[in-house]
N, C-alpha and C positions, 0 to 999 in steps of 0.2 A: 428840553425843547420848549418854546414861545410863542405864542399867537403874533406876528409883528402886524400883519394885515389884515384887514377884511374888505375886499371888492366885490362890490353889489352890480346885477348886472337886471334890467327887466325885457321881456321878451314877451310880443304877444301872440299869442299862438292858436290862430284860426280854425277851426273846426273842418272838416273835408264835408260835411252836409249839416243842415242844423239837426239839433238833436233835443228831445223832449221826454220828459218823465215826470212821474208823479200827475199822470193819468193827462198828459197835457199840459198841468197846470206851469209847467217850470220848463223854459226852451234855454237852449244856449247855443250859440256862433262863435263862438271867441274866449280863449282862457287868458288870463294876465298872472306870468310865471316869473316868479324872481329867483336870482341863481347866484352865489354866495361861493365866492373864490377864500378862502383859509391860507393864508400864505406864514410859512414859521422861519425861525433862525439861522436852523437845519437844513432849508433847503427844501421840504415836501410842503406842498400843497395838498390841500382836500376842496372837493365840489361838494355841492347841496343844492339842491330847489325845491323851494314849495309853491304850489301851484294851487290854489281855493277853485274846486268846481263850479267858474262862476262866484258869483255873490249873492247868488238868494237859494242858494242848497243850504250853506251851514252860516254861521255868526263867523266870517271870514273874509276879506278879500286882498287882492293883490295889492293895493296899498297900504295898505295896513302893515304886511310885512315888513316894507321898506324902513316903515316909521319908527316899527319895533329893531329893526336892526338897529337903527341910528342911535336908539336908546340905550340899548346893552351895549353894542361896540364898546363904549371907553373902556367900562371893567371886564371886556372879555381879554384887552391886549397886553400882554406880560406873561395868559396863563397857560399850563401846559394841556394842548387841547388832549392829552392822551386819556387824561383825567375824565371821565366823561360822568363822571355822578355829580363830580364838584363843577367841572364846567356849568351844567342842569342847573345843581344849585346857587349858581350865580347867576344866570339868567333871572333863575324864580323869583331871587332877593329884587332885579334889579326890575323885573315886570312880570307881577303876579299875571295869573291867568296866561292868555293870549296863547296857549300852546304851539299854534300852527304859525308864530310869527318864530319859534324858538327850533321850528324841525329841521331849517337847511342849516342852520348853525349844527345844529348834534350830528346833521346826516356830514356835512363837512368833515368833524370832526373824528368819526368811525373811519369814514377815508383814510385820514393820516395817520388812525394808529393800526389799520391794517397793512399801511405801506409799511410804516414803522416794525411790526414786528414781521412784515413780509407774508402776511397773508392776508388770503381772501377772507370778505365777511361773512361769506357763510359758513368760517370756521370759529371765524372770533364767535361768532351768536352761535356756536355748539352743533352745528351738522359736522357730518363725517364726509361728507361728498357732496359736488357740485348737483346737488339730485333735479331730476328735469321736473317742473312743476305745473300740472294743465294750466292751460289759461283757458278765460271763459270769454265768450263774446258778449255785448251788451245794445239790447235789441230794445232801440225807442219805441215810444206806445205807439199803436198808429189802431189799423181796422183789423179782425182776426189774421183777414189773408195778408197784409201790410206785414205784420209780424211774422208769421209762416216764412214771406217770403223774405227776409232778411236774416232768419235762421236755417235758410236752404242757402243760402248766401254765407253764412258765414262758414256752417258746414263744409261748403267745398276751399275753403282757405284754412281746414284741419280743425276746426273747433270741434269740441262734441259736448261740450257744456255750455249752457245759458243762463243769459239773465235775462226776463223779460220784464220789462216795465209797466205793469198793468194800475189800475188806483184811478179814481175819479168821484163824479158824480153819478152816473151809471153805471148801478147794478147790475144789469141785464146784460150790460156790455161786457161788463169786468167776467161776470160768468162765463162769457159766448169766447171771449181772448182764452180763458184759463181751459176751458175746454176743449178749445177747436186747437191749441200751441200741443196740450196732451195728447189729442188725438192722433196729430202729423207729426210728430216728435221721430225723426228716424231712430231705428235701430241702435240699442247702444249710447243715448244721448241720454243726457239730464238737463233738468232746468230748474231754476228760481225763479222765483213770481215776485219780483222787488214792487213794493206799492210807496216807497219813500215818504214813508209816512202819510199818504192821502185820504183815508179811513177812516170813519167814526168807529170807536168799537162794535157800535150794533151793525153797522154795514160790513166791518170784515167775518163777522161771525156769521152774519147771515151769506155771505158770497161763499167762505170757506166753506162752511154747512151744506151748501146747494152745488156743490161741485165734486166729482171724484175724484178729482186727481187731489194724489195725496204727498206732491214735491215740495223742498222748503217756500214758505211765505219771508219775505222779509218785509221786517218794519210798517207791519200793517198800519202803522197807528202814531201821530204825532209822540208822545213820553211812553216813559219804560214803563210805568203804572200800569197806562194804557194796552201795554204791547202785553203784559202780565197778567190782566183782566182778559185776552183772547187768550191768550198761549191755554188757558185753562179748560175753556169752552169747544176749542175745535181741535180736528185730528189730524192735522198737518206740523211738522216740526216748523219752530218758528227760529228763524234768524232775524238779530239786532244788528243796529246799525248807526243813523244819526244819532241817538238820542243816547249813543254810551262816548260819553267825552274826557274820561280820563278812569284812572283805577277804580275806583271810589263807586264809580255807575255801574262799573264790571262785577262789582262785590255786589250791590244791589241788584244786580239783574239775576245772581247764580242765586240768593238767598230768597228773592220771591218766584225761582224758577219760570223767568217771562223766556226762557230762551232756549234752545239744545244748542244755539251755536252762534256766534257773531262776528262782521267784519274787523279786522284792523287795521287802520289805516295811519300811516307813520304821524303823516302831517298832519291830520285832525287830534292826535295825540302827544304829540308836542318832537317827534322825533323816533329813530330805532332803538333809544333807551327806554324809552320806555312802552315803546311798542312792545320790544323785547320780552318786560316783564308781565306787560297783559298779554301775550301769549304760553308763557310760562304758565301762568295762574291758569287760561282755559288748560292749555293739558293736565294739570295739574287735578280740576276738574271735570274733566271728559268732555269737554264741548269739540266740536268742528268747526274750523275758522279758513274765510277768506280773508288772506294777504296780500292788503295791497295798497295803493295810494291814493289822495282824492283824484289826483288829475297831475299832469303833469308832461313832459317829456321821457325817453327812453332812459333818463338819468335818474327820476323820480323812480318810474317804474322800476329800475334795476333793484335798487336797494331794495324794493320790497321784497323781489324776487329773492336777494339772500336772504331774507328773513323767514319767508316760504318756503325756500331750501334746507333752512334748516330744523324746519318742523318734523317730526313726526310725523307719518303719511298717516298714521289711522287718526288724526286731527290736523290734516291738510284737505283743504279742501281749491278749487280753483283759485286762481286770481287775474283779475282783469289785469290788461292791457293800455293805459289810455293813451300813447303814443300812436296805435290804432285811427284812432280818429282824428289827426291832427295833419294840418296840411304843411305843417315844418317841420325839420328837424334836425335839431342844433346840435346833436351829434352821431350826425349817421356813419352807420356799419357798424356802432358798438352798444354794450350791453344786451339785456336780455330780449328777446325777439321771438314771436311765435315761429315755429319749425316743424307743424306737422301738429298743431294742438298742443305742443306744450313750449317752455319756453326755462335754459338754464341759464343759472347768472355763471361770472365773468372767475375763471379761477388766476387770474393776476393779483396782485398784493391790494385789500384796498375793496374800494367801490368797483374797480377797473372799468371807469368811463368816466372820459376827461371832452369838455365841452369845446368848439372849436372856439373858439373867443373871437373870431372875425364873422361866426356868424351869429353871435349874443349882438353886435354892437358896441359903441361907447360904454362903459361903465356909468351907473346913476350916480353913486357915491364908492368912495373911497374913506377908509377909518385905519389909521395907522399909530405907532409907536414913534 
């Protein structure tokens, strides 16, 4: 089997309200998603998109991708996409870094060799079962009751796990959010207190310190150093996040112990290969990990979801949704979906969700043999 094609498609995909984190500091209205058609010899196709939260979350954005496909394209077409270590390693030769320009190409390629050998991905990644995986809802900063009430809201659409986005300039605030979310927390429920890095160390140590609720913190703090320096000081488990961009950070974060647990996300890791293997390594470890993806459509999110699926539930933890939030969708009725609080992937051969192409648009570029 051959790579003979790659069709790039871009789509921009509006938010259903704006949405803000990192205590305020960071808003977004609009994602710009690029979607990557894999066409081979054989006759099977693979999908991929990667989607950057934005452009001022991570060192990422939707252009970028585009430019990086155009780059790799030549030496991806002749190869056999089932290959996926060597596929990676031709990307890497052909452009070092840039992970998240290289994920809808890998996620593509997982597609066609689960159609290939006729199964779902979440058997190729080692589950034994299409397992249902909570999903979490994700509640922008606002005012204690602002928050409250968009976690009574998401509650009643099955959720029972959160993320709330707390971080700022105010202290007294961040306290008054983390206490009054713990207070009203129905029955039954969890949360994460994401502060996306908006923290000086001595401000998350002091907010942590002065607060009883004892749920995960995420990514109190710009670098892992930093995250590493809290994790020691307060008594809340800490989950990572921005600031782990490839293996390498994951090793560093389990050896200065900054962490009990951390996200992973395909596309800010260059794809489900290597997702794959930094979740290997947490269990491997005992950490707790959300699975999921920066941003994206139902098509992004699915992949996560096998990969979530085929975790280990005593190191699964939720995984967001971000098709949730989006006022498009370019392939509705399929893939994974909340359904009561939790959400399973597709057990058809494959990604099992195929994008409508008349609601992508025109193709940007085209790269062929």
């Amino acid at each position: 089997m051959k790579v003979t094609r790659l069709t790039v498609y871009q789509l921009d995909m509006p938010l259903t309200e704006p949405y803000w984190l990192s205590g305020g500091r960071l808003k977004f209205e609009c994602l710009d998603s690029t979607f990557v058609r894999i066409d081979t010899d054989e006759g099977i196709s693979g999908w991929g998109e990667g989607c950057p939260w934005g452009h001022t979350y991570l060192p990422a954005h939707g252009p970028g991708i585009r430019a990086g496909v155009e780059t790799m394209a030549p030496a991806l077409l002749g190869l056999d996409p089932r290959s996926l270590d060597h596929m990676n390693r031709v990307m890497d030769v052909q452009l070092p870094g840039h992970a998240y320009v290289k994920s809808p190409i890998d996620m593509a390629c997982w597609d066609i060799a689960g159609q290939a050998a006729g199964l779902p991905l979440w058997q190729m990644l080692g589950g034994d079962a299409a397992n249902p995986v909570a999903v979490n809802s994700s509640i922008s900063t606002g005012t204690p009751d602002e928050m409250i009430a968009l976690i009574n809201r998401a509650a009643q659409k099955g959720y029972t796990v959160h993320s709330a986005k707390v971080g700022g300039d105010d202290t007294g605030l961040d306290i008054a959010r983390i206490e009054a979310i713990s207070a009203a927390l129905p029955d039954g429920h969890k949360v994460t207190f994401d502060v996306n890095r908006a923290w000086t160390p001595g401000v998350a140590i002091q907010v942590l310190n002065s607060v009883s609720a004892r749920d995960w913190v995420e990514q109190p703090c710009e670098t892992l150093d930093q995250c590493a320096h809290v994790a020691a000081r307060v008594k809340n488990p800490i989950m990572l996040d921005e600031c782990l961009h490839n293996f390498t950070d994951h090793l560093h974060a389990w050896r200065t112990r900054a962490c009990e647990g951390v996200k992973i996300k395909p596309n800010r890791l260059g794809g489900l290969t290597r997702a794959r293997q930094i979740r290997d390594f947490g269990v491997s470890v005992g950490w707790q990990m959300h699975i999921e993806d920066l941003g994206g459509s139902a098509l992004a999110d699915t992949a996560a979801i096998h990969l979530a699926a085929s975790t280990p539930q005593a190191n699964r933890l939720a995984s967001w949704l971000c098709h949730y939030h989006l006022d498009v969708d370019p392939v509705p009725g399929q893939g994974a979906r909340n359904i009561n609080g939790f959400a399973k992937p597709p057990s058809t051969p494959g990604l099992g969700v195929t994008p409508d192409a008349a609601l992508l648009g025109t193709p940007v570029a085209t790269y062929e043999s």
